[in-house]
N, C-alpha and C positions, 0 to 999 in steps of 0.2 A: 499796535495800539490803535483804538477808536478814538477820532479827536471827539470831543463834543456834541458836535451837531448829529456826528454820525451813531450818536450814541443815544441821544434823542430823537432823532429818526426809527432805530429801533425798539425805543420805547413805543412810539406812538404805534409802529405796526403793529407791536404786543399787545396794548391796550383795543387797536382796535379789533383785531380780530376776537380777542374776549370776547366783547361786545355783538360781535356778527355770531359766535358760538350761543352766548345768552340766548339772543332773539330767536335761535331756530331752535335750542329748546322750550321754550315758550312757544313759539309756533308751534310744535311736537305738542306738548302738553297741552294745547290747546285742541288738536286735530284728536287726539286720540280721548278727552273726553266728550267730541262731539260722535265719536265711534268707539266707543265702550261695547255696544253689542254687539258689532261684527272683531273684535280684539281676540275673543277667544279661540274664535274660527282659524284665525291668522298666526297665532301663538301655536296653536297644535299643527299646522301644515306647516312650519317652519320644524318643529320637532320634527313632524313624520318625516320633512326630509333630510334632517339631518343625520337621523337615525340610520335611513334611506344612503347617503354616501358615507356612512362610515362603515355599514356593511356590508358595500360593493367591493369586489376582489379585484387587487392589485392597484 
């Protein structure tokens, strides 16, 4: 069993990393509408290579 503290201790890491998750989405959402017109570009080289290792042998 968690006494207390140690139970509140894992709360607060919980909450915080929330919070550091948030911020780099936002940072994301932020980056990627300041590059909208290179996105497409980056969207299909990611296809083409995934495409790329799923049809390589063995």
């Amino acid at each position: 069993m968690l006494t207390a503290q140690q139970q509140q201790a894992l709360l607060l890491q919980q909450q915080q990393q929330q919070q550091q998750q948030q911020q780099l989405q936002l940072h994301f959402q932020h980056q990627a509408s300041q590059q909208q017109n290179s996105q497409p570009l980056a969207q299909a080289q990611v296809a083409t290579t995934m495409v790329a290792s799923e049809t390589l042998p063995g």
